[in-house]
Structure formats: C-alpha cells, structure tokens
N, C-alpha and C positions, 0 to 999 in steps of 0.2 A: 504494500500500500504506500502511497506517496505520503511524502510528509505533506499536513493536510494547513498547517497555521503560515501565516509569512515572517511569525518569530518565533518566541518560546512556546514551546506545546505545553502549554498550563497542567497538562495529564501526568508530564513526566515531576512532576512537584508532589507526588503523591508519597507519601513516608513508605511504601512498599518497593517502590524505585530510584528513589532520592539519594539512595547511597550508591547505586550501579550506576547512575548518571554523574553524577561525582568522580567516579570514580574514572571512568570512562573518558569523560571532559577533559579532567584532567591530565590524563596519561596523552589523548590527543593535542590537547595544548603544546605539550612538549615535545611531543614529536613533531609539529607543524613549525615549533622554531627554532629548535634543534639545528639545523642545518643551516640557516644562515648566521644562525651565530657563529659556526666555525669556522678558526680554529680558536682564537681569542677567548669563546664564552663557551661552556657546558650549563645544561640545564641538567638538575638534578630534582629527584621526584624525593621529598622530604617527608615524613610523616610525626604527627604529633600524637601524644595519648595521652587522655586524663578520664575521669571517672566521674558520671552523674548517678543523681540517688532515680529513686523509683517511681518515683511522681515526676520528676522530670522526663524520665522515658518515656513514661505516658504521656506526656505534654507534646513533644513531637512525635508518636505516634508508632512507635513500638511496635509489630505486632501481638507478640507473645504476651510481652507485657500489659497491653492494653485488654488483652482477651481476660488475662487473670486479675487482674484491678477490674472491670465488669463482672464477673464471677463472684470474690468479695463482696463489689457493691450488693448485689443481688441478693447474697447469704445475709450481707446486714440488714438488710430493710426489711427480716423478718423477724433479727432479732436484735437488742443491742447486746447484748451478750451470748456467747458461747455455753450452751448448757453443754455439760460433760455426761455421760452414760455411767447409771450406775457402775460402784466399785472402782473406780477409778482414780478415789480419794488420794491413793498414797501411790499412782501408779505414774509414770508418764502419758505425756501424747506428746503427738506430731505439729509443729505447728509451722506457719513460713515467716520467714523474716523479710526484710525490706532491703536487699542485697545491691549496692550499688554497679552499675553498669560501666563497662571499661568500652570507652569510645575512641577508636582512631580513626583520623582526617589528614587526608595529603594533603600538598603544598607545593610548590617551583619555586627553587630558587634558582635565578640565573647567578653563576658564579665566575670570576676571571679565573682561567686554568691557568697560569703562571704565579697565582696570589694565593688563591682557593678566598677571595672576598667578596662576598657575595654584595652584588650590583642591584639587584632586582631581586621581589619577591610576587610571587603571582599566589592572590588567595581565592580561591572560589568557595561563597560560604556555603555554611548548610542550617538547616533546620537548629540543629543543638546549637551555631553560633548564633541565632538569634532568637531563642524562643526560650533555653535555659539559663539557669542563672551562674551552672560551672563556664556550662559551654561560651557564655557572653563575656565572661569576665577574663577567661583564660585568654579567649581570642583577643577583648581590648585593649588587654596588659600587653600583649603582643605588638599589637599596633599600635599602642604609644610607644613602643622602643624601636618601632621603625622610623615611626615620623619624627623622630627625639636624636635621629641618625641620620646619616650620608645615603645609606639605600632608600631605594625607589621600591612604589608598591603601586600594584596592582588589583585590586580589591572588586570581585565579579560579583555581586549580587542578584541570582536569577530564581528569590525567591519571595512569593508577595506575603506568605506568613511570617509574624514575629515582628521585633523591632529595628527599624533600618538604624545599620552606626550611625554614629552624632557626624553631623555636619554643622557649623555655627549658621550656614547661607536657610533664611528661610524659604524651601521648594514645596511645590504642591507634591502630597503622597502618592508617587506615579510608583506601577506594580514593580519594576524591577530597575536596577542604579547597574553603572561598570563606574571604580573611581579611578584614575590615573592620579599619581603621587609624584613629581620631580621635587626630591629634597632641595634645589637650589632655588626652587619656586616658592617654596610654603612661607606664610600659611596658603597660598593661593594652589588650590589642586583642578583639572577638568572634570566633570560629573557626565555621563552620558545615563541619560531617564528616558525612560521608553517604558509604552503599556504593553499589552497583550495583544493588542492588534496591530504593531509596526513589527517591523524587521529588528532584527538586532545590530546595531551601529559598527561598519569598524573602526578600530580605535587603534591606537601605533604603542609600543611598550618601549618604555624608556631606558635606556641605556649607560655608559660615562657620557660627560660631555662633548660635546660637539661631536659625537655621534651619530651616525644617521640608526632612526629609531625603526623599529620591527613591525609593516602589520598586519593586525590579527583579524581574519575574518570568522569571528565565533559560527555567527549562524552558518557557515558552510561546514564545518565542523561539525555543530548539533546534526547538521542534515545526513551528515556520517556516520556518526553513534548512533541514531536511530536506525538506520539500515543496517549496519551492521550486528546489531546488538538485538535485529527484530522487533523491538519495541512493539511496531505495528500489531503483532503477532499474539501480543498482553493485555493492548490497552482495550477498554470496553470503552465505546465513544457515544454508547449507548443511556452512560450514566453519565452524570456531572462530575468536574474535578474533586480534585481533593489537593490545596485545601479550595470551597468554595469562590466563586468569585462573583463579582457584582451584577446583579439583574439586568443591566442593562450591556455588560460584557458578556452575560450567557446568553442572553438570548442574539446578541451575537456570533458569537459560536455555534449556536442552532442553527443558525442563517448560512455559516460558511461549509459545516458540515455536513447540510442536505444539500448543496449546490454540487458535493463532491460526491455523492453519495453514501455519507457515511452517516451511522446516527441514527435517530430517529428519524 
C-alpha cells in the first residue's frame, strides 16, 4: 500500500509502534548521512538507559502494563480491600509489586574521527521524553549540557502527545516541531512547525564552522521505513489514531483516506 499522508502518518505515533519507528528512523538517519560526512565525520548510533516507575508506563502506553493496571483497576472497584481465604492467617500469598521499567533510547552523535568530539547530536524524541517525569527530566538535563556547550543539536519532534520542550518564543501548539541548535547562534535556534497535513520540511544539520551543512530529507526517509518495515501490512486505517487527534484533522483524514481507498 502506498504511503497514504503527505507527512507524518499520525498511525505510526501509536505506543504499539513508536519504539520500531524510532528505532528505524533513527538507524536511517545515519545511514543517509553517513556518507557524506566522510572521511572527517563518523556518525555513531549512541544509546541511553534509565528507568521509569509503573504509572509512568502506563502513561505512555505500555502494552502489558497497561492490560494489568486495567485488571487491578477492575478487581478494585469491587473491592477496596483484598479479602484473604480462610486459614490463611499465619500463611503467605502472592502479591505484585510496582516494579520499575528499564527504558533505552538511541541517539547520533556526529563525531570528528581525528578528535573522537562530538560536533553534532541528533535526538528524535519519544513518548517517555515527553509524557514522563524520568523520561522529561533525564532528556532536559541533557539538553541543557548541550546548549551550555560548543555542540550543535538537532532535536526531531514527531510526536503530538505530551509536552513540547521549552522554547522562551511564544508559537501557536502546531502537532509536530524539528529544532536546529548552532551553538555560535544561541540563544537564537531555527524551529520548523508543521501539522498533520503538510509534508515534513527539509532542514540542513549543522556542522564546524564554515562548513557546508548536510540535508536531510526526513519525509523521504519515513517513506522508506514504512515500506520496508511493512507498516502498511499492521496499521488498521479502519480505526482512529492513537494518540487521538482533532475533529476537525480527523475528519480530515476520513477525507484523504477514502479518496485513496483506504478506510472506511
């Protein structure tokens, strides 16, 4: 099936594929500039790991976890206490604990091969960078020690749930942000803001100075990872995204996906 949107496919935002599109993107990003950066610059595929509690899992959408936090709920609201079965006074039981979740997320750093100092860092976020309270905080501390330095950042935003990072410029809430960062510019950075129904912008990745800068054409990229990856092959276009979007953006999406024949 053809890719059916003229930018982000709203459907791949769904916490059931959010981490394979991630993941995907990302390993494509590198490869697509991989090669002109040599021999000066290697991209390296970096990964970070930290750990959110169990109401955060549930908050972006877990599956497992969210099945069993419904199940609880379910068993509470019939009781607020646990009755125990006779004879069981002096006995054990089984009970579950609230076990925190171990989450890793990639990253590019472009780095000079003769230094190993990394020039550039490319982050594309995800649900846990803006919805939880480990994941927001780890990834902000991060990015105030970029922008607090000489590297340059690259910050992809293609997701319309949770809270978008601080910018001080007052913008209208448009569904998805790409930030370009030249440390020699700030506080002044580019913002490229696009809805659900444009393309995705390209935008050029910053370099040393006076360098000629790299660019990136995401959406031919996404056009990639869905074919290759099948996508087509998962999504039901039958149902609404996940997460939802605005009445006036779904209907539409109804509009463009019955012209394609896909959909209701």
């Amino acid at each position: 099936m053809k890719y059916p949107f003229p930018g982000m496919n709203p459907y791949l935002e769904n916490p059931d594929l959010c981490s394979e599109v991630h993941h995907r993107l990302i390993t494509a990003i590198a490869i697509a500039i991989s090669h002109p950066l040599r021999p000066k610059y290697r991209v390296a595929i970096e990964k970070r790991t930290y750990r959110i509690n169990a109401e955060d899992a549930i908050l972006i959408g877990i599956p497992d976890l969210a099945i069993l936090s419904a199940k609880q709920k379910s068993n509470s609201s019939t009781t607020a206490i646990t009755t125990l079965p006779s004879g069981t006074e002096n006995k054990s039981i089984t009970v579950t604990l609230p076990l925190p979740l171990e989450i890793k997320e990639g990253y590019l750093e472009i780095r000079e091969v003769s230094t190993g100092k990394v020039i550039t860092v490319i982050e594309l976020l995800s649900p846990t960078n803006k919805r939880t309270k480990a994941g927001r905080k780890f990834y902000l501390e991060k990015r105030e020690k970029i922008l607090q330095s000489a590297t340059k950042l690259v910050e992809i935003d293609l997701i319309r749930s949770g809270e978008k990072m601080p910018i001080l410029t007052n913008i209208p809430d448009i569904d998805y942000r790409i930030l370009v960062v030249k440390s020699d510019c700030l506080p002044s950075a580019q913002l490229f803001a696009f809805t659900v129904r444009e393309a995705i912008p390209n935008f050029t990745i910053p370099l040393g100075q006076q360098e000629q800068e790299i660019e990136l054409n995401l959406q031919n990229l996404l056009l990639k990872i869905y074919e290759q990856a099948g996508f087509d092959l998962t999504l039901d276009y039958n149902q609404p995204p996940v997460p939802e979007l605005l009445v006036k953006d779904r209907e539409w999406i109804d509009v463009l996906l019955k012209k394609q024949g896909i959909g209701k």
